[in-house]
N, C-alpha and C positions, 0 to 999 in steps of 0.2 A: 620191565618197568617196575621201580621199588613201589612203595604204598605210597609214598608223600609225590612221587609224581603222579600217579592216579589221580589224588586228592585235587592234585592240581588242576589236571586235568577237568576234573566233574565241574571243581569252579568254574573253569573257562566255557564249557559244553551248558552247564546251567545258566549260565548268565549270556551265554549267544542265544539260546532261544526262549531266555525271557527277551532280548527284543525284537529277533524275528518276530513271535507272537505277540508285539504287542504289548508284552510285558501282562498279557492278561492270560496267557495261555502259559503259565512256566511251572512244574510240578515235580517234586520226585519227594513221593508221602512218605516212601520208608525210609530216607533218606532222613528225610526233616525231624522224624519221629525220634530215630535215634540220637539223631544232635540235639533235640531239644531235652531227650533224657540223660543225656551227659553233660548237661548244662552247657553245651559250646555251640556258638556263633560265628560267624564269618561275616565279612561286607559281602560277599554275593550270595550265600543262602544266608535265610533269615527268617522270618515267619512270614513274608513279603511273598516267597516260594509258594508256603502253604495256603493264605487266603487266597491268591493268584489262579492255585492248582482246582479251589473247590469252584470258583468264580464259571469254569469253562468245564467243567466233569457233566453240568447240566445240558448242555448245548444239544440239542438233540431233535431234528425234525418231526413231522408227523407224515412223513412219505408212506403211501400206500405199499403194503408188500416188502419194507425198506428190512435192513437188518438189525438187529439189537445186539448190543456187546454181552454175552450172558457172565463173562469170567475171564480174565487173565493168569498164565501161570507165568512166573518172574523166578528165573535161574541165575544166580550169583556164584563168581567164582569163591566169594567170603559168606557164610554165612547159611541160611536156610534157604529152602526150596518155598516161595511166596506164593498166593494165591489172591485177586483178587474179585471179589461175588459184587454184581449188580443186581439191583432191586429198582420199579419204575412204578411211576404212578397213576395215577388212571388222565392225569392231565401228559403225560408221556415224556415227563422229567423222571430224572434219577433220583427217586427217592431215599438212598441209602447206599452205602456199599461197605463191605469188609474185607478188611484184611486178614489173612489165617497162615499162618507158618505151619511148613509140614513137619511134625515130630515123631518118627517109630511109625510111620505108614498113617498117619491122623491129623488130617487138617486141625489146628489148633488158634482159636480166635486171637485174634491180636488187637485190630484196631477196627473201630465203626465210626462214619461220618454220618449223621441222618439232615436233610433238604427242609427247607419252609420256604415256599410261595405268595406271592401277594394275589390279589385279583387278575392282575395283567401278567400273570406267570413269571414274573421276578423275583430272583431269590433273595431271600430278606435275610435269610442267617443260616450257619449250618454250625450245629453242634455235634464235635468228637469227644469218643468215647475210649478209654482203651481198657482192655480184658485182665483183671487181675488173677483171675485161675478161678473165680467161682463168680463170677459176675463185670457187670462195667459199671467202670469208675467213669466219673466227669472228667472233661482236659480242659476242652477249648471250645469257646462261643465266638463265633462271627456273625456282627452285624451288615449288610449292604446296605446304604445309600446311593440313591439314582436325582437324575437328572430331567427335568421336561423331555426330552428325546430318548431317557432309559438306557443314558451312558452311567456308567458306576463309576462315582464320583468319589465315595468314601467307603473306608472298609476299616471296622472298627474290633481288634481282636480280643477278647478277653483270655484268662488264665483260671481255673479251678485254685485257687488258694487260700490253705488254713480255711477251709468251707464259707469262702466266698467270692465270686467272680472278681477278679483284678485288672485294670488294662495292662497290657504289654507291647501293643503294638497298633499305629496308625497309620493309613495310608491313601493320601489324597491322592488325586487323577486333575490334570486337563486335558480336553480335548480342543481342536481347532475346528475350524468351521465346514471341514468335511468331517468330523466325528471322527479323527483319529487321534488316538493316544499322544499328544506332545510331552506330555512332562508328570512323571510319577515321584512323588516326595516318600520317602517311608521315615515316622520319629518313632521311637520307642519312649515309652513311661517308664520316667526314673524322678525320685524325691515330688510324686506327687503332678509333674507337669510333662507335655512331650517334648522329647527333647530332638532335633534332628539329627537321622541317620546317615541317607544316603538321599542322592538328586540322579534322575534317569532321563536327558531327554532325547526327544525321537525329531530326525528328519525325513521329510520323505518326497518320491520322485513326483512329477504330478498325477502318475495314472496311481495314487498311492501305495506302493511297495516303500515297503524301509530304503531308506540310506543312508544316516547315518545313524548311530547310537552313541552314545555318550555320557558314563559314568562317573559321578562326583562324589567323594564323600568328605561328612563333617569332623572337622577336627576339634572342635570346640569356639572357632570362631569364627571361621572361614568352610567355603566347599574346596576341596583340591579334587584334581585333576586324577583321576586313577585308571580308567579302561576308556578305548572306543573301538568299534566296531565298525568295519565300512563294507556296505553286502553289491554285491555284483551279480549281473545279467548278462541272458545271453538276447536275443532278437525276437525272443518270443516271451521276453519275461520271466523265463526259469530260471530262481536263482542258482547258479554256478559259483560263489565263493564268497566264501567268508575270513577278512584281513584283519585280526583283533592287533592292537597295540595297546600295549603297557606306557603309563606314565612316568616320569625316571629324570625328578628335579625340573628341565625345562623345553624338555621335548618328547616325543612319542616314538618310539620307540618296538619293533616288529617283536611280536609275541606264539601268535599263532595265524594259520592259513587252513584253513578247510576250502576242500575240491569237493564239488559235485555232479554227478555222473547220472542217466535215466536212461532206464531201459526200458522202451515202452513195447516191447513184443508180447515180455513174458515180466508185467509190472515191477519194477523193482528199480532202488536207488540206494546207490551208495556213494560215502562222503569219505574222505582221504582227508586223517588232520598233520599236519606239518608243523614242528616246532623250529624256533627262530633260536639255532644254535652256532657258538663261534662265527656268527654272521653270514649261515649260509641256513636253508629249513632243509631239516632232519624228518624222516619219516614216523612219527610217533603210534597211529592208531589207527582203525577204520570200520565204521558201521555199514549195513548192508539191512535194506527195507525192502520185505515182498508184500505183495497187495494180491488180491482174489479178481475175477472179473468183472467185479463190480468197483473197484480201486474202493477196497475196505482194504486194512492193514490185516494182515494174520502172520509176521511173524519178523522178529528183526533182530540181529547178531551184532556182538561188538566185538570186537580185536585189538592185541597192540601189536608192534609191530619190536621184536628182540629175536636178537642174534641170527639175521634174515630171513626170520621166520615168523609169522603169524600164530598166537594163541590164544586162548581166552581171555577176555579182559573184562572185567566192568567199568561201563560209559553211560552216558545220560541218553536211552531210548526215545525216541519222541512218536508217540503214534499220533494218527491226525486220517479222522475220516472225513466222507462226501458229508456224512450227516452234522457235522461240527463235533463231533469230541474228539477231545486233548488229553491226553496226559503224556507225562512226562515218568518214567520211570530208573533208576541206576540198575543197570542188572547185564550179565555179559548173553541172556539169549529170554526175549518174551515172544511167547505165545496166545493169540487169541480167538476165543472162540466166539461164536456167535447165534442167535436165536432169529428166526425168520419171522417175524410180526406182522399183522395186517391191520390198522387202527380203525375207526371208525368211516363209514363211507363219506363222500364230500355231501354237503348242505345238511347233515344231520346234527341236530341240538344236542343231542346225548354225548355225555363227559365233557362236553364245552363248559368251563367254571369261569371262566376269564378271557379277556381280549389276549389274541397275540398276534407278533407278526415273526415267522421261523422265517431262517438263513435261507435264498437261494439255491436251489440245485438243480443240475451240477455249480460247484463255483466256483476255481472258475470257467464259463463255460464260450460256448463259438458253436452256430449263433443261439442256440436258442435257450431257454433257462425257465423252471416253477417257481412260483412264489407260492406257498400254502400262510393262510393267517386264520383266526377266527376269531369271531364275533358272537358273545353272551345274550344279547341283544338286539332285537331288530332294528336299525336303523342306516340312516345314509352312508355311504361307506364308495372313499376313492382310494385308489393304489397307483401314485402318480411316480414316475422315474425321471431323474434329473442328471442332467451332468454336472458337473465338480464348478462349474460356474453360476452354477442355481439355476439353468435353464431347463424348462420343461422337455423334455425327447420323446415321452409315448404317455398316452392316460391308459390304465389297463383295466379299470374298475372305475365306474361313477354310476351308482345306481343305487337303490334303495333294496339291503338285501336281508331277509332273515336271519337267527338262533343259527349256528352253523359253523362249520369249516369248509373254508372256500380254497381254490386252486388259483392261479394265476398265471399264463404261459409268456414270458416276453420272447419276442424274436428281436435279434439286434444287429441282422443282416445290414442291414443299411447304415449301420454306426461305426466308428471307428474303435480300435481296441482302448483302455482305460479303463479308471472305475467309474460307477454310477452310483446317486441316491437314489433307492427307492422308497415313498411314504405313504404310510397308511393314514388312514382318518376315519373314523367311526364312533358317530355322536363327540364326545369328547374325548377320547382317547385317541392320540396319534405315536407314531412310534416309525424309527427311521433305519434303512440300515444298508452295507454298500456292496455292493456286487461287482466281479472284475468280467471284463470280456475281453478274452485274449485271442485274437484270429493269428 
């Protein structure tokens, strides 16, 4: 495979699972770092990649005994031997991390992102830094904006320039009435105003998995027509394949096919991508994800596929744990490790700063699932579960509970597979978020 179809390739791998994720989960740092230091752009990486990437690097449980990511190492067939360090904070967000390239046996800093929180454990902004050889320079500042329900509505980027912050890049969100991503705008500032870039919107089945995706960009007057994406399932809801088509004057046109495969003996998945050549798909490339017994990732390979033979290749990595973190990284093999952590016990006040409510685990799960949330304050406090039609299915919590972090067990034996709303309420603060149950 030459370099310009790689290139092509990372396009297409980046921009499939910015919408599998949601478009909220889509990331490759060192990736962006470099293109934004070569001055160059694309319609599918953008800085849309980068706010997107820090949006979901925080997602992170407060499961008792659960694992912590300590450090990534990221092996490229181009380039240096990568490392990346996490840092956590006593609310058990990701306070920081860095990047460090290995030079002459010596990890050497590169790049630092550091975290801000609100009361309700929301991230309000994260400022990057990168390593000039004797210290860190400013890059980039990200604002978040949230929603009554604590959907991230707006993401506002600024620039380090001629020593003072500059916008560069905007990017609204809607969501629909199950709180899923329908439609992401991203405009860039230019002459003072934003201007639009690109239009993403999402369809999806009713138990809410993706199904369609569908990319637009602006020409200066108009959206045209440029990528869609159509994801497929098997009977259990595991996605099994990904059909991307190209735009091409007045129809759509086969692009790329990815196949997916699950080994659940000894955890592992791996994906087969197919390109859409002389009218028939050619074998291009293929990843391969191993997970631990607890399905954490620890380790994932990319390959192409030339002259019948498999070799190293770099492709867009995607890791994805039980506890919600994302990243996305370009690299032909990462490795990660991990730290064994025990947080604080349940109902205890201590390092409680702010109301929260963490992701479901496992999720998704058959039948039964935790909810962990806490409360700063003592007061009334319900944890109600709903289906996709607003109707109530189990109360889990309606009591007057102390200063604390509480547990929550749903069983959902008696329900059918789909997603669910779960919602908290305590004093004033409520916050919602969706759980799948797949039997």
């Amino acid at each position: 495979m030459n370099p310009s179809s790689q290139n092509i390739l990372f396009l297409l791998l980046f921009f499939i699972f910015s919408i599998t994720e949601s478009f909220s989960q889509v990331i490759n740092t060192e990736y962006f770092f470099n293109q934004q230091l070569n001055h160059s752009k694309s319609n599918d990486i953008n800085f849309t990649n980068y706010i997107s990437s820090l949006n979901n690097l925080t997602k992170r449980t407060f499961t008792n005994n659960s694992l912590e990511i300590d450090s990534i190492i990221v092996y490229s067939t181009e380039g240096p031997k990568r490392k990346f360090n996490y840092a956590y904070g006593e609310n058990g967000k990701i306070a920081s991390f860095i990047i460090s390239n290995l030079q002459n046996d010596f990890w050497v800093n590169n790049w630092k992102i550091i975290y801000a929180y609100d009361s309700v454990l929301n991230k309000i902004s994260t400022f990057s830094e990168v390593w000039n050889g004797n210290g860190w320079d400013s890059y980039m500042f990200v604002n978040y904006y949230y929603d009554n329900s604590g959907n991230d509505t707006l993401e506002i980027a600024k620039l380090w320039t001629n020593n003072h912050w500059e916008n560069t890049l905007r990017i609204v969100k809607k969501y629909n009435l199950n709180e899923s991503l329908i439609k992401l705008l991203t405009q860039e500032w230019s002459d003072s105003i934003w201007v639009n870039s690109s239009l993403i919107f999402t369809q999806y089945y009713e138990n809410g998995l993706e199904k369609l995706g569908l990319l637009k960009n602006w020409n200066g007057s108009n959206w045209i027509n440029y990528r869609q994406l159509s994801f497929n399932y098997n009977n259990d809801w595991d996605l099994i394949s990904i059909l991307v088509k190209n735009w091409h004057g007045n129809s759509w046109e086969n692009y790329f096919l990815t196949t997916i495969n699950y080994n659940l003996v000894a955890p592992q998945t791996v994906g087969l991508l197919q390109e859409w050549v002389n009218n028939q798909w050619e074998i291009n490339s293929r990843y391969s994800y191993s997970y631990n017994s607890e399905n954490y990732f620890i380790q994932g390979i990319y390959q192409y596929w030339l002259n019948d033979n498999w070799f190293p290749g770099d492709g867009v990595i995607h890791i994805v744990n039980p506890d919600g973190f994302e990243e996305h990284i370009l690299a032909s093999k990462v490795d990660v490790y991990y730290n064994k952590v025990t947080n604080v016990a349940d109902n205890s006040g201590v390092g409680v700063s702010g109301y929260s409510l963490e992701q479901n685990f496992p999720n998704p799960f058959n039948p039964a699932t935790t909810i962990e949330y806490s409360i700063p304050a003592a007061s009334n406090v319900t944890l109600v579960v709903y289906n996709l039609l607003g109707e109530k299915v189990a109360v889990l919590v309606d009591e007057y509970q102390q200063t604390g972090r509480y547990k929550a067990k749903f069983n959902a034996k008696n329900l059918p597979s789909g997603v669910y709303i779960y919602k908290l309420t305590a004093g004033k603060f409520s916050s919602a978020k969706k759980l799948m149950l797949m039997k």
